[in-house]
Structure formats: structure tokens, C-alpha cells
C-alpha positions in Angstrom: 93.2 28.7 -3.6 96.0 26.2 -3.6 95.2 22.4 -5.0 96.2 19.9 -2.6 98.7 17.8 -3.3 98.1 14.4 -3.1 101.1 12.0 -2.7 100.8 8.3 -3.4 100.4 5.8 -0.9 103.6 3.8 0.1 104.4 0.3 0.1 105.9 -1.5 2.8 109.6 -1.7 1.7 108.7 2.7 0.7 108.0 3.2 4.4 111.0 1.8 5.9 113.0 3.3 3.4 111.5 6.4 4.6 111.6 5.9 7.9 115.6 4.8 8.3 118.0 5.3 6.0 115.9 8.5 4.3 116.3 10.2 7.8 119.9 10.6 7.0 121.3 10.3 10.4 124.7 10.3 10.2 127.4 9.2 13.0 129.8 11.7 13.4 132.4 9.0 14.3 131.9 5.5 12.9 134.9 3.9 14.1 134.2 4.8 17.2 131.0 3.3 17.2 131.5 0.1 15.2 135.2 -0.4 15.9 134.7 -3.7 14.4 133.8 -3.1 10.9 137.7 -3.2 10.8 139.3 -6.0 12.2 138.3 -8.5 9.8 140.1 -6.9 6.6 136.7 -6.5 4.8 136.5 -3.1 3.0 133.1 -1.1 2.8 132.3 2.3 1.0 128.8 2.6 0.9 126.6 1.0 3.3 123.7 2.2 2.0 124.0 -0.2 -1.1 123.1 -3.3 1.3 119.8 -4.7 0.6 117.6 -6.0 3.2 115.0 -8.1 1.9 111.9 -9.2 3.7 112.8 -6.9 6.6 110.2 -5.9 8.5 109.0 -3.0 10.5 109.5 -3.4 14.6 106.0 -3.1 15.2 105.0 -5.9 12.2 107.8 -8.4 13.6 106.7 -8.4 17.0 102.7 -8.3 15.3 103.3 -11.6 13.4 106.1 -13.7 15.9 103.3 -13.1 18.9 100.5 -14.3 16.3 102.4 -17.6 15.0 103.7 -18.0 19.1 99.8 -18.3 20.0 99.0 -20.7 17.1 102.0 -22.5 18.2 101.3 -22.7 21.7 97.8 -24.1 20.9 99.1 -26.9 19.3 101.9 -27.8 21.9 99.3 -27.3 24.6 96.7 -29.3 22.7 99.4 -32.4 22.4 100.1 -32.2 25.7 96.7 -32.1 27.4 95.6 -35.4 24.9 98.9 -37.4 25.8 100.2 -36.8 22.4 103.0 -38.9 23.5 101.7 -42.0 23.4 101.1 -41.6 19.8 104.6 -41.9 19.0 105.1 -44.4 16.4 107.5 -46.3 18.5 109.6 -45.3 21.6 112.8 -45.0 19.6 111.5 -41.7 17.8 112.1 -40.1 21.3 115.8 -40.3 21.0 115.4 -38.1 17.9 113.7 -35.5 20.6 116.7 -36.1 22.6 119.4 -35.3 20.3 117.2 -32.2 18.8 117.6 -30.8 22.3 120.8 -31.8 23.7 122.8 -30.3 20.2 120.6 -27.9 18.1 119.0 -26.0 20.8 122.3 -24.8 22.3 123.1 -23.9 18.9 120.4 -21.7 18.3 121.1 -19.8 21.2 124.9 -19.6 20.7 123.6 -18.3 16.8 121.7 -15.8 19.3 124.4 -14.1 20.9 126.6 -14.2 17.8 123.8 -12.3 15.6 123.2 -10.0 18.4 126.6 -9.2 19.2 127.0 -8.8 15.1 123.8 -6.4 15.2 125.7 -4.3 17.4 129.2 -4.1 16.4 127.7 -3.3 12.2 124.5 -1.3 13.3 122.2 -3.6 11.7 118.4 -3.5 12.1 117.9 -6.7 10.3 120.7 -9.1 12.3 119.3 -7.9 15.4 115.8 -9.5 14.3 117.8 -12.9 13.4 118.9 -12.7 17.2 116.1 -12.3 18.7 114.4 -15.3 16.4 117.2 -17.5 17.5 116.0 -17.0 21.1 112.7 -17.7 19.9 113.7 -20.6 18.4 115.6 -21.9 21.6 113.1 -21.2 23.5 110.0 -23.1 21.3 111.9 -26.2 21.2 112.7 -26.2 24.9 108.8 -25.7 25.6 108.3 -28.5 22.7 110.6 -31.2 24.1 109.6 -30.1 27.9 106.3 -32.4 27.3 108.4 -35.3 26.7 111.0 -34.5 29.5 108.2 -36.1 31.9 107.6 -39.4 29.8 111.0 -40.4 28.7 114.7 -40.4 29.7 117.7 -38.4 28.6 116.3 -35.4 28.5 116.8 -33.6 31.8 120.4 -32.1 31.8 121.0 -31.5 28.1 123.1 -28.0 28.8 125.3 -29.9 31.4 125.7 -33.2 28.6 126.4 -29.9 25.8 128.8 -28.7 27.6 130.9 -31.8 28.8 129.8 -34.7 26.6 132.0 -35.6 24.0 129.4 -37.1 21.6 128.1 -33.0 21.9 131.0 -31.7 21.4 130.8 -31.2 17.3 127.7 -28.8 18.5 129.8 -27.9 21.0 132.7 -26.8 19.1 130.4 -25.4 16.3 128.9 -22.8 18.3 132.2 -21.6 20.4 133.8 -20.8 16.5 130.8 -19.0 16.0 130.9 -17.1 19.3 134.3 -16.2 18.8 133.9 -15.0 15.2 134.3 -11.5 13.7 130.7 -10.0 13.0 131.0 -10.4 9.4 132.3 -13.8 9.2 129.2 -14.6 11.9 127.0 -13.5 8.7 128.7 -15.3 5.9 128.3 -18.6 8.4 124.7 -18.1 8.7 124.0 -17.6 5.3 126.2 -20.2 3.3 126.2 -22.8 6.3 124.1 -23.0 9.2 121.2 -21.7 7.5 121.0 -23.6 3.9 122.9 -26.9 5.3 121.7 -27.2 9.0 118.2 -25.4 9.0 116.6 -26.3 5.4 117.7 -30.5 6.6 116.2 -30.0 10.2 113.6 -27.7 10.1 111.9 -28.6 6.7 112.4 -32.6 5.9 113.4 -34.0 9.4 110.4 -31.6 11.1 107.7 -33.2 8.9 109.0 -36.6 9.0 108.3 -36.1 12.7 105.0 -34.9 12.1 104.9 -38.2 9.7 106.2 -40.0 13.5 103.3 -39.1 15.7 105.6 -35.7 17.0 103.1 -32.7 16.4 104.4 -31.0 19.8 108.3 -30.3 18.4 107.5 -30.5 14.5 105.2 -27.5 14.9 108.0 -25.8 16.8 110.4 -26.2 13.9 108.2 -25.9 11.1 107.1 -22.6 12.5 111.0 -21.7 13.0 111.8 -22.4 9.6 109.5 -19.5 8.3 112.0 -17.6 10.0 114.9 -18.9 8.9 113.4 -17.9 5.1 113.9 -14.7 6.0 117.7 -15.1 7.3 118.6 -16.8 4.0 117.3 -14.0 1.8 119.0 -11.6 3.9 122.2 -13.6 4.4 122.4 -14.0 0.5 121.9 -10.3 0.5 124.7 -9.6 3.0 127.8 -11.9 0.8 126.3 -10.2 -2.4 126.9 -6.7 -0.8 130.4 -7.9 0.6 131.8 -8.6 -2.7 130.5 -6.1 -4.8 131.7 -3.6 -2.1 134.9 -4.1 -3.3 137.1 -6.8 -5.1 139.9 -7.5 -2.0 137.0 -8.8 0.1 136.3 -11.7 -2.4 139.1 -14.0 -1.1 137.9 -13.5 2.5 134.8 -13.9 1.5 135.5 -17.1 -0.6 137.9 -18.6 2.2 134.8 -18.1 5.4 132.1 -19.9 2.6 135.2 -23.0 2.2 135.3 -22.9 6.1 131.5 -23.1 7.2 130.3 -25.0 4.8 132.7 -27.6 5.4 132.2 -27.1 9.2 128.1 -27.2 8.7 128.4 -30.5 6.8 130.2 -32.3 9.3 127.8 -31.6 12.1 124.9 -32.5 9.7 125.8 -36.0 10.6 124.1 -36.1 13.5 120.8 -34.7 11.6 121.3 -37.2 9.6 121.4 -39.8 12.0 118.1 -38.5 13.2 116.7 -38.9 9.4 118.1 -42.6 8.5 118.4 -44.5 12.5 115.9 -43.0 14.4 112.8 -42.5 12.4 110.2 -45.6 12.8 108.7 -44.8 9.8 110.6 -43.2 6.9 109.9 -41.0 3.8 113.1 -40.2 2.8 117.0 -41.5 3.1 119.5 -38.5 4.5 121.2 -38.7 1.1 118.0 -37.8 -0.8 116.9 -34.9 1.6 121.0 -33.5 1.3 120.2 -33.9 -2.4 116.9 -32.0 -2.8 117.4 -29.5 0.6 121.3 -28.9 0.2 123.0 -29.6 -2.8 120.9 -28.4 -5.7 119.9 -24.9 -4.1 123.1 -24.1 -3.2 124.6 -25.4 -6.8 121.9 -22.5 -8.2 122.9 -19.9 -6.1 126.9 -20.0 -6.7 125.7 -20.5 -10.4 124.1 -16.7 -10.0 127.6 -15.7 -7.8 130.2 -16.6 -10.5 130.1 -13.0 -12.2 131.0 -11.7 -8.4 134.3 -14.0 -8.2 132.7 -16.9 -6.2 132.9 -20.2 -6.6 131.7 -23.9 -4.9 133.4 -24.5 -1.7 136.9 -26.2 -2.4 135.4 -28.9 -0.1 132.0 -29.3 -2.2 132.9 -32.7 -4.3 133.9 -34.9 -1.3 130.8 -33.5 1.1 128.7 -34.2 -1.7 130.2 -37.8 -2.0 130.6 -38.9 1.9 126.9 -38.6 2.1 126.5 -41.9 1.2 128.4 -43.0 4.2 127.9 -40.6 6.9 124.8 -41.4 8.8 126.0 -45.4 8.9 129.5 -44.3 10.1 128.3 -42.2 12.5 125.4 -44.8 13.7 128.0 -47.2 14.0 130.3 -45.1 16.2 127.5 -44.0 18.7 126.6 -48.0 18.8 130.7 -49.1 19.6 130.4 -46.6 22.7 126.4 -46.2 23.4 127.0 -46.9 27.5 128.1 -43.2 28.2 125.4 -41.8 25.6 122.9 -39.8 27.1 120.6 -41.7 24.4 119.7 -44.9 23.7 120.9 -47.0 20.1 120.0 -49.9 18.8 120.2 -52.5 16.1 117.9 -51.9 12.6 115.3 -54.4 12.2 115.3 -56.5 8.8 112.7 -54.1 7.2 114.7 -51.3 8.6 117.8 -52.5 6.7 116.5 -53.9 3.6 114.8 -49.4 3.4 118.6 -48.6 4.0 119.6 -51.0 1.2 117.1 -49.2 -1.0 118.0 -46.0 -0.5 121.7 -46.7 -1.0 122.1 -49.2 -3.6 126.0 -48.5 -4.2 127.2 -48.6 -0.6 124.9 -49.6 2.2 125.1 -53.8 1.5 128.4 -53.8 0.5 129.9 -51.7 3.7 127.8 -51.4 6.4 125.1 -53.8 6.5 127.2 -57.1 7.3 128.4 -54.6 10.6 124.7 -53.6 11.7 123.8 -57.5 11.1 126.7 -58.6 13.3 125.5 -55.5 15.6 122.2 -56.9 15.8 123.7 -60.7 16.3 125.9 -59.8 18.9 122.7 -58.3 21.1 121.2 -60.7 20.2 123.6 -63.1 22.0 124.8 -60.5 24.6 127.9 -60.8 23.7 128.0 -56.8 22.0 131.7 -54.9 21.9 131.6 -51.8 24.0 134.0 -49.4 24.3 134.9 -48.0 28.8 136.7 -45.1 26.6 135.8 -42.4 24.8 136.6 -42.1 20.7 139.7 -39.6 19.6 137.9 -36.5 18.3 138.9 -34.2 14.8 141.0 -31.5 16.0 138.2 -29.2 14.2 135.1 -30.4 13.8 135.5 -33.3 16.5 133.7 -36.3 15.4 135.5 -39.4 15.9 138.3 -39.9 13.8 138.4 -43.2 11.8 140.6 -45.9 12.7 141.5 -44.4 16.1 139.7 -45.7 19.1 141.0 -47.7 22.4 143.3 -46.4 24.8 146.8 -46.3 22.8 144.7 -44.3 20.3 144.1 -41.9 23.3 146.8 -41.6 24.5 148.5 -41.2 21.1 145.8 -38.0 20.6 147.2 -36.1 23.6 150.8 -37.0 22.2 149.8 -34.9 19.2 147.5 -32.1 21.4 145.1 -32.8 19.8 146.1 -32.3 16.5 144.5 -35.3 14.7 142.0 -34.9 11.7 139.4 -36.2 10.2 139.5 -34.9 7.1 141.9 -33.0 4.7 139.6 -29.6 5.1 139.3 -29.9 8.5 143.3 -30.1 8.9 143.3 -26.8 6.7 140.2 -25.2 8.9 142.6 -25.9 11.6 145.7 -23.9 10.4 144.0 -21.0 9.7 143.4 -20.5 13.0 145.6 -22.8 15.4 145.7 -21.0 18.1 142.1 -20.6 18.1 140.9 -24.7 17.4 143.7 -25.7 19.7 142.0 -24.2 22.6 139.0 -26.3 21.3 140.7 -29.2 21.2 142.2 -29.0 24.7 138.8 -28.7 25.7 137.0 -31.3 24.1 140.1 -33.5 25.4 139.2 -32.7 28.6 135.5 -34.6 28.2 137.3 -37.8 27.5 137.5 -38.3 31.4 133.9 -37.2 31.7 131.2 -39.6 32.2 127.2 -40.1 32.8 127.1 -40.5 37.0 125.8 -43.6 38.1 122.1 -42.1 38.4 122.2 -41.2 35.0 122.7 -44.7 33.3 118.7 -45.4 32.6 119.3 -42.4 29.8 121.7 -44.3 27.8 122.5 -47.8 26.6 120.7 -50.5 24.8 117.0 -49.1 23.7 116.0 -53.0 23.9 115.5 -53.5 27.6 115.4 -50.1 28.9 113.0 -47.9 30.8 111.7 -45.9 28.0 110.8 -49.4 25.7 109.0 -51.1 29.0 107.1 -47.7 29.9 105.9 -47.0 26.1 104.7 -51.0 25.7 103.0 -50.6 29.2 101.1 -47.2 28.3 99.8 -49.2 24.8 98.5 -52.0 26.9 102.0 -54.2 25.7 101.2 -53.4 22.1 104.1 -54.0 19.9 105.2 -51.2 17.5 107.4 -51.4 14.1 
């Protein structure tokens, strides 16, 4: 009588094994299929070397996104049904909601369709689940912010304002390079910028400073997002590992998309942190610390691990490691010089709010920009504020205004150059590599200069003092007074 054999159990990671690559199905015709593996110039002999780490099986992912979607739901539900918005610390937090939606949200669903066109054009299993979490993620913050959307202003055409605003339109243009990038560049993005420099700032430190704010309906949607986005990080550090090892003429490409996107990822980080230093009532940490401990060390460790495989910092990394220190308070600045076509409301720091600003940056904050928020907050005070009928010149690439050009004659001296003015040294080299491509992008964006809020849209933008948001929270807290 024969013995039965008994074969060991298998783990997870065994059982997909088994189940997909150990089928050895084979495509007859793989050019065919994936004519895109070569148009970028990266070089691949053995797919089968690519590691997938945390991947999991179809029937698990859908198991464990529909379990965290019902705890998520709960809470959301739960905030809403015990006006969880007038628990806000202050009315000003909301414009934190509003800037979440009207340029991240678009963002995860342009990182959407570029993972799932990328899932299709390599054949990847593992990108087509980072698609479909993107949508998730779109999707929970639309439901999150929706609560809000019946309490507070500025809120209510955030794909219109995406699309033609020019204060959007360094989301804007970061999701059209995306969209119109090679699959394997769209990977490299993802892991080296959108995800370490974008996700780990917004959905970890901003996310519970909201929580910290009264904001349990959106902070739960992005704090169960960024268990997600754990996932794409492993895998995206995964995916550049395999490109380079594959084979040593893929290393400059490589080396040139991590200069580009992380460069590009640090520039639209100044609107998160804007969020993090201006519109956060009560604060726990300064944008420069979270960029510190979220951004700058991590990353530092993981290129230390990478220099045997021929990669190095981005050629960018000293100067967006020093303009840090500078980058929420210029940008703050900027949206206060032309807040009356905002779709959100500014305003000028209180004393206690300045003297935490001035403790968090010892070395810049008192010396540069204090005396201009105290002559922001003087001018209100007196009605006699600056504000700019015209919109700011824009960076050819990454679009944020570009210093020292604003006013007409600036304007019209952008167009002179199509668009061709920088704000930065990288971003003129970004630029060049592609000019065709980020001239298009600047032709559009020029074309939001003569775009403007209608008329029945002004109550979502302006001063915060005086406007319909600050007399409806006061009136809900029976005229309480809030920090």
C-alpha cells in the first residue's frame, strides 16, 4: 500500500507564487501585447526577478478594503449624524478641507488612471491594485469632505476650480505629467515622489493634526488611505530596485525620472504645507519638522541602501531640503496678495499664532516674514489691504508663482516669453527635457489668467474675518469665540 505523501502547508507569498508565475503561462508575443515596455529605452531580461512585496491575493484585497470601507464609513456616518462639524476647533480649519479636496483629490484620481493604464501596458497584478486604491482613495475623501460641503463654503465646484483655477494649477499640472507619462516612469514617480514626499506629509502628520482639529470625518479617510499607500511604497521601492539591477543602461533613466519627481513632488508640497503651518488652529508640529521626520530622513536611508545600484540623492535634494524653511510663508503670502479670486478664505495669524511660527523657525521666520504678516494683519486691520485684480505669473513647470513677477507688465512680459519663466533652476531643466511637452502646460495654465470666480461665487473666497463661514460657525456656538 502506498504512504501518502503529505506536502507542507503554504504560506501566503508560497500560494501566489503558485498560483501565477508557477503556472508558466507564457505570451507567445510580448511586444504585441505590452508594446510599451519599449518606448521608454528601459531594458528588461527577466521579469520574473521583480519582487512584489505585500501583494495580495484578489480575493484578500477586496476581503480587507470592504472591511476597513465599513469601519470607515461608521465613523464618517457617526460624525455626520452628531454635527461633528461644529466641533471644529475654529472655522478656519475648514479651509484646510477645502484645499484637501480642490487639489489632492483630483490627484489621486489622475494617480488612478496613470497606475491603471501602467497595469496594462506591463501586465502587472500589483499596479492594478494601486489603481484601484487611488479610486478608493478619491472616492473616501469626496464622501469625507461631502459632510462639510453643506456647512461651509468653497467646496461645491472643486473639479471646475481644478481644472481652470490658477492657484490649482501646480495639482493641475502635476497630474497631466503624470497622465502623459510612460508606464515606467508613472512607477518611479509614485515611488520616489508622490508617495514618500506627498502621501507620508498628508496622510500621516497633516491627517492626525486634523484629528488633533476636531476633523474625525476626513482624518479617518486619510489615515485609512495611508495603510494603503504602505503597500505602494514597498512595492514602488521594489519596482526601481528591479529597474536597475535589470540592467546597467537603465540607471541614468532611472536616476534622471527620481531628479525629475522628486523635484516636482516638493514643489506641490507647498500647498500641504500651507495646510500644516496657516491653517491649523491648533498645531503639533511646524511643516519644516514633519519634512524633516516624514521626508527627508527616510528617503536619505533608502538612497543610502541604493548606492551599490548606481543611485544617488536627487541633484535637487540640498536646495529642497533648504527652501523648507521658507516655503509655507512664501506661499501664504502669495495666496494673501491675491485671496479675492481664491476659492478659499486667508487670513492674518494672530500674535500667538506668530510668536508658534517664530518658534518653529528661529533662523528665518522673524527676520523675513513676520514684519510682512504683521503689516498683513495691520493693513486689515485698517482696511486698507493690497490686493491684486490679476493673477500671479506661474513656473513654466511646476507653476507656482514666480518671485518678483506679479502685476500686469509682469503678465504681459510672461506671454512675451510663452511661458517660459521659472521658478527655480530644476524646474528650468525639468522643462528642457521635455519642451514640447511643459509648453503645452504652460499655454494652458496661461489660459486661467483670464479666468475668474463668477460673481455668485465670491462668499467662497476673500477675507475669512467677516465672511459667511466665520458668522455661521460663531452663530452655531451660541457667539462663542474660538482661538
Amino acid at each position: 500500500m502506498d504512504t501518502t505523501v503529505k506536502h507542507p502547508a503554504m504560506n501566503r507569498n508560497q500560494r501566489t507564487q503558485a498560483l501565477t508565475h508557477d503556472l508558466a503561462w507564457q505570451v507567445s508575443q510580448p511586444d504585441a501585447v505590452f508594446p510599451a515596455r519599449s518606448l521608454e529605452g528601459i531594458r528588461i531580461h527577466d521579469w520574473s526577478a521583480l519582487r512584489q512585496p505585500l501583494q495580495p491575493s484578489v480575493e484578500q484585497y477586496w476581503k480587507v478594503q470592504g472591511d476597513k470601507d465599513k469601519r470607515l464609513y461608521a465613523i464618517t456616518d457617526a460624525f455626520a449624524q452628531n454635527n461633528g462639524q461644529l466641533g471644529l476647533s475654529d472655522a478656519r480649519f475648514a479651509n484646510a478641507i477645502k484645499l484637501l479636496l480642490q487639489a489632492f483629490s483630483p490627484i489621486e484620481y489622475s494617480a488612478h488612471r496613470a497606475c491603471a493604464r501602467a497595469a496594462r501596458q506591463l501586465g502587472l497584478t500589483t499596479v492594478a491594485f494601486q489603481a484601484a486604491d487611488h479610486l478608493r482613495h478619491n472616492q473616501l475623501e469626496i464622501h469625507a469632505t461631502s459632510h462639510f460641503n453643506k456647512y461651509f463654503n468653497g467646496m461645491h465646484s472643486y473639479t471646475e476650480w481644478f481644472d481652470h483655477h490658477w492657484m490649482l494649477s501646480v495639482a493641475k499640472s502635476y497630474a497631466d505629467d503624470l497622465l502623459s507619462a510612460g508606464p515606467f516612469e508613472v512607477m518611479v514617480a509614485m515611488a520616489v515622489g508622490y508617495n514618500p514626499v506627498i502621501c507620508n506629509t498628508l496622510y500621516v502628520s497633516y491627517m492626525s493634526a486634523a484629528a488633533d482639529n476636531g476633523d474625525m470625518s476626513t482624518s479617518s479617510a486619510g489615515l485609512t488611505a495611508q495603510s494603503d499607500k504602505v503597500r505602494h511604497q514597498a512595492a514602488g521601492l521594489a519596482w526601481v530596485e528591479f529597474l536597475v539591477q535589470q540592467d546597467p543602461a537603465n540607471v541614468p533613466l532611472v536616476q534622471a525620472w527620481i531628479d525629475k519627481w522628486f523635484w516636482r513632488s516638493v514643489r506641490l508640497s507647498s500647498l500641504v504645507g500651507v495646510m500644516q503651518d496657516y491653517m491649523l488652529p491648533f498645531h503639533s508640529h511646524s511643516w519644516q519638522e514633519i519634512w524633516t521626520t516624514y521626508v527627508q530622513q527616510p528617503l536619505q536611508q533608502i538612497f543610502e541602501t541604493w548606492k551599490p545600484l548606481g543611485l544617488t540623492l536627487p541633484s535637487n535634494w540640498a536646495q529642497a531640503c533648504e527652501q523648507q524653511a521658507h516655503v509655507s510663508h512664501q506661499t501664504w503670502l502669495r495666496l494673501c496678495r491675491y485671496s479675492a479670486g481664491l476659492p478659499l478664505h486667508v487670513w492674518a495669524p494672530n500674535a500667538s499664532a506668530l510668536d508658534w511660527l517664530s518658534q518653529k523657525y528661529p533662523g528665518t521666520f522673524d527676520a523675513m516674514f513676520r514684519p510682512h504678516l504683521m503689516g498683513l494683519a495691520h493693513q486689515i486691520a485698517h482696511g486698507q489691504r493690497p490686493q491684486e485684480t490679476t493673477a500671479p505669473v506661474l513656473c513654466g513647470t511646476c507653476q507656482l508663482p514666480v518671485p518678483g513677477m506679479a502685476g500686469s507688465a509682469a503678465l504681459a512680459q510672461a506671454k512675451n516669453l510663452q511661458g517660459r519663466c521659472f521658478c527655480s533652476l530644476p524646474c528650468q531643466h525639468i522643462f528642457n527635457l521635455d519642451a514640447d511637452k511643459h509648453s503645452a502646460q504652460a499655454a494652458s495654465s496661461a489660459q486661467r489668467h483670464s479666468w475668474a470666480l463668477p460673481a455668485s461665487q465670491a462668499a467662497d473666497g476673500g477675507l475669512f474675518d467677516g465672511s459667511q463661514d466665520e458668522h455661521n460657525f460663531e452663530e452655531w456656538n451660541g457667539g462663542a469665540q474660538h482661538p
